[in-house]
C-alpha positions, 0 to 999 in steps of 0.5 A, a space after each residue: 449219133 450213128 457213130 455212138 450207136 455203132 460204137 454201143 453196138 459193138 461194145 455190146 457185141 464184144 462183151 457177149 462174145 466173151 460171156 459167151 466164149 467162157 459160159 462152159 469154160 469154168 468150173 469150180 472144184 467141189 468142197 472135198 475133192 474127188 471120192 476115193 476107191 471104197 473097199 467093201 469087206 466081203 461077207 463071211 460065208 460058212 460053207 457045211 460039210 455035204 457028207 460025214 469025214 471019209 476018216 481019220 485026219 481029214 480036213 475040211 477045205 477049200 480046193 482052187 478049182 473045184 470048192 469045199 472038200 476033204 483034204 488029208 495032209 497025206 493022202 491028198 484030196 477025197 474023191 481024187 482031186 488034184 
């Protein structure tokens, strides 16, 4: 009778050691995979004129560094920006 208890003992021990063992161990993938990158168009913005067109053939631009301002394709930028 104690060599049968040992026996259910241990067969006991060893199946809860494996379900224990591989509790965290599996994960199953999900349905779609993983979600790619999403690209979100940026909103459009009109940026106005603050002051009127210093003259002829300026244009109404953005600078790099310095934002919105007037451009002449000759004289270069208004107000001296560079």
């Amino acid at each position: 009778m104690t060599e049968n208890k040992i026996a259910r003992c241990a067969s006991a021990a060893v199946v809860l050691g494996l379900l224990l063992s591989t509790a965290g161990c599996v994960v199953a993938p999900g349905p779609y995979g993983a979600p790619g990158p999403v690209y979100v168009e940026p909103p459009i913005i009109s940026v106005t004129p603050t002051y009127v067109s210093p003259g002829v053939g300026f244009i109404w631009m953005q600078h790099p560094r310095y934002g919105y301002g007037w451009h002449h394709p000759q004289y270069g930028w208004h107000r001296g920006w560079r």
